[in-house]
N, C-alpha and C positions, 0 to 999 in steps of 0.2 A: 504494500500500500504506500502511495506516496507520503511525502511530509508535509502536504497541504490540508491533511484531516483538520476538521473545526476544534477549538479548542475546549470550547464548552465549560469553560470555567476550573476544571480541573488543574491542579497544580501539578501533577504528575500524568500524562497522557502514554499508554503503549497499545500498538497498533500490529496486530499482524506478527508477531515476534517467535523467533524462534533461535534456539541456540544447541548447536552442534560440536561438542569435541569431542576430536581422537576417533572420527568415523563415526561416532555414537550420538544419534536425535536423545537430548533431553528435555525437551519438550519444544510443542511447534502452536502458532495459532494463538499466540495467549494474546488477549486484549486488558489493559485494565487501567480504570483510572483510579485517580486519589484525588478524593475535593478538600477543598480549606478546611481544617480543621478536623479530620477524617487518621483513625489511626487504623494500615491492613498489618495483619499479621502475616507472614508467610512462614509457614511450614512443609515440613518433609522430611525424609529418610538422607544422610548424610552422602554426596556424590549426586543426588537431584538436581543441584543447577541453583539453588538459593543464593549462595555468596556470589555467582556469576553474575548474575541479574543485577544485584545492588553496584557491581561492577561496572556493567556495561549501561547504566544510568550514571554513575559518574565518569562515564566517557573514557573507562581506563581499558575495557575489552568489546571489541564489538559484534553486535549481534548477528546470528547467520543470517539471516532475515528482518526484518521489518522495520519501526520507526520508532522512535521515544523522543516528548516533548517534555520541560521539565519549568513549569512557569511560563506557556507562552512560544518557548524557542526550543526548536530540536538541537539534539546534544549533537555535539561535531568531536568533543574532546573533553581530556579534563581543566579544572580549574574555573565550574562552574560553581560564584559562590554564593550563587542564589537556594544551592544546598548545601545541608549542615551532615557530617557524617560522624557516626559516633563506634567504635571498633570492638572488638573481644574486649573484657576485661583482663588482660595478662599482667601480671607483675613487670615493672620497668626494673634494669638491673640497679641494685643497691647504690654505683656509686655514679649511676644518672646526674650531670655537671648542670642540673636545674632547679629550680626552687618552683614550688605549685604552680605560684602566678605566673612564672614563666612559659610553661604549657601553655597555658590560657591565652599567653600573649601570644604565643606561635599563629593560635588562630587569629588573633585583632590585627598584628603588622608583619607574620613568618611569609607573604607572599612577596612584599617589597623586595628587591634588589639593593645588596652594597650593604654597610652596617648596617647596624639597628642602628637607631635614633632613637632618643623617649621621644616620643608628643606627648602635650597634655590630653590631648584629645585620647588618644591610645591608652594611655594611665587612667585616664578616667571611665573607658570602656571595659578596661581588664578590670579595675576594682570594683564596678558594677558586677561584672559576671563575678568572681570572687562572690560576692553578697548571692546572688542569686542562685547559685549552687550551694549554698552553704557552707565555704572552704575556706572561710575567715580564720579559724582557729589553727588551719596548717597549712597557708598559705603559702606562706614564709620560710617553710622546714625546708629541706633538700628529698623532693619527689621519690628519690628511693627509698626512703625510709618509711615511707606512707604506707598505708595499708591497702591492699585492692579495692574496697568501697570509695578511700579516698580519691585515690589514685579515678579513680572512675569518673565520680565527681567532676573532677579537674577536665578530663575527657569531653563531657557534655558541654562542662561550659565553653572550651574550645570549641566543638561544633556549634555552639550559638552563638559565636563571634560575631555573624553577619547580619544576625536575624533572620535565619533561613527561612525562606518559605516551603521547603521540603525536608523533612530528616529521616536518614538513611541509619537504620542502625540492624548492625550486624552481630548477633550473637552477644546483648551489653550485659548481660544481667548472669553470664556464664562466672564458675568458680565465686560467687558472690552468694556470703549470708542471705538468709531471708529478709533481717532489716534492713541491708545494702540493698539487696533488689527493689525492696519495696521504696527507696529512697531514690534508684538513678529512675523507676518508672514515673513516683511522683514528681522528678523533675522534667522529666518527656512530655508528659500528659499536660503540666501547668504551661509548657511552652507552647502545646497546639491547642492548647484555649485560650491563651492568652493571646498569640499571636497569629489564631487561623490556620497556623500550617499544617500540612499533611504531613505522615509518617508513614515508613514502610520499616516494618521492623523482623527481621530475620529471629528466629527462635527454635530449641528444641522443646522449650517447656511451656505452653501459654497458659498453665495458672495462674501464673504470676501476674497475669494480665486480665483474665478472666474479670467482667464487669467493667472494664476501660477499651478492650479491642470492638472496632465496630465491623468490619468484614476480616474473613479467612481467605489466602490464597492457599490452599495444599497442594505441594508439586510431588508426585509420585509415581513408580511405576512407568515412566516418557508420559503421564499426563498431570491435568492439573483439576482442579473444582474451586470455586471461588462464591465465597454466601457471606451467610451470618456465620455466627460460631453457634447457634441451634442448626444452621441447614446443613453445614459441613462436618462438624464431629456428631457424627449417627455411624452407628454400628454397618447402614445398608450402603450409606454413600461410599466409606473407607474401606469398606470389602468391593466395594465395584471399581474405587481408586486401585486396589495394588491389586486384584486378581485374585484374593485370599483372604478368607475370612478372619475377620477383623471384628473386635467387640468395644465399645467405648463403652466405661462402667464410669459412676460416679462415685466415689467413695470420701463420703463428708461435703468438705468443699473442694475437691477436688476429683479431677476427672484423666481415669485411665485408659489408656489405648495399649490391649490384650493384644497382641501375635501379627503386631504392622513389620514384616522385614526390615528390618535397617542394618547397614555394612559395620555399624558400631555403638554397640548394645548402650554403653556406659552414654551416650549422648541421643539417647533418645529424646523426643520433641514432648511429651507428657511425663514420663515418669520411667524406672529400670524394670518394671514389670512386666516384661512381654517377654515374650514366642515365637519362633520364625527364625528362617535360616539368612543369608545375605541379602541384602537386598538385590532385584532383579533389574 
């Protein structure tokens, strides 16, 4: 499809899209948009094409097919920074030559060329974000020493450096406590309320989300299904997605998916409960 499709108000537009490696279709045909203020989930079995996707939106790998609009303008490349991207949680090594706010600054002036320079202007958008991630109290320490929640923290508010109107987050809430999850989402969540933007958020766990996600992308099996998170985690839909009977149970407030194949049991997308041999 060309790149003239309407835009329709959508912050995130993809058309027609399909992506191919190493000989192998991982999925073809997907269309989806993301409106202001709109947060999808995207799940899947580990080797599905998830991290691809948020790739080839920030213009770093390109699609074997079709078109993506991201605010308006189709992506050509990267260093689009009308998106905000927010990474794994991993540990930075210990003796990281950075202090918190430095992070944060990468996002407000790290595109510039030639030294850094302070601006006030700059100083005064990094100690905003500082406040508004909550990372006043170890701002100032040296980044390696922080803890993975903090360290996370610091991450978010870098990708809100611009006031993204899209954010792209990849697996944020992985190796993280349950009050650190529940803290880098309540920072996610306040920024596309507050600021309208849409979010597409890579995951293997969507409890953590459950009551805040408003559509499901599942890419599984070379296909995908895309709803609510009623229409999509049903026991009929997820045995029609992978070929294999599949069971979504609810246990408390939380919801399990029985015998979905995945390539790597420990990083399943609900919970270590399941059944099934590699994924196909």
């Amino acid at each position: 499809m060309s790149g003239t499709a309407d835009f329709s108000g959508a912050v995130l537009q993809i058309r027609g899209a399909a992506l191919r490696r190493e000989g192998r279709e991982l999925w073809a045909g997907l269309d989806l948009d993301v409106q202001p203020g709109e947060l999808v989930a995207v799940l899947g079995p580990s080797g599905s094409g998830k991290t691809t996707l948020l790739r080839s939106i920030l213009g770093l790998e390109p699609l074997s097919a079709g078109t993506i609009t991201v605010d308006g303008r189709p992506v050509h490349g990267p260093g689009n920074r009308t998106i905000g991207y927010i990474p794994q949680s991993r540990p930075l090594p210990r003796d990281t030559a950075l202090r918190g706010r430095d992070l944060i600054a990468l996002g407000v002036n790290g595109h510039r060329f030639g030294l850094p320079i302070p601006r006030r202007a700059d100083a005064a958008r990094v100690a905003t974000l500082v406040d508004e991630v909550g990372a006043a109290a170890f701002a100032d320490r040296p980044i390696g020493i922080l803890s993975g929640g903090e360290q996370q923290r610091l991450r978010v508010g870098q990708a809100l450096a611009d006031d993204p109107a899209l954010l792209l987050c990849d697996e944020p809430l992985t190796s993280l406590d349950l009050a650190n999850q529940q803290a880098v989402i309540g920072l996610i969540d306040r920024h596309r309320r507050e600021r309208d933007a849409g979010v597409l958020l890579v995951t293997h766990d969507i409890n953590p989300l459950l009551g805040k996600v408003d559509r499901i992308l599942y890419i599984a099996n070379g296909r995908f299904t895309l709803g609510t998170p009623g229409e999509v985690l049903r026991s009929d839909v997820l045995t029609d997605l992978y070929g294999a009977h599949v069971f979504v149970l609810r246990a408390g407030d939380r919801l399990v998916v029985v015998g979905a194949p995945d390539a790597e049991a420990s990083h399943h997308h609900h919970d270590s409960h399941h059944e099934g041999g590699a994924h196909a």
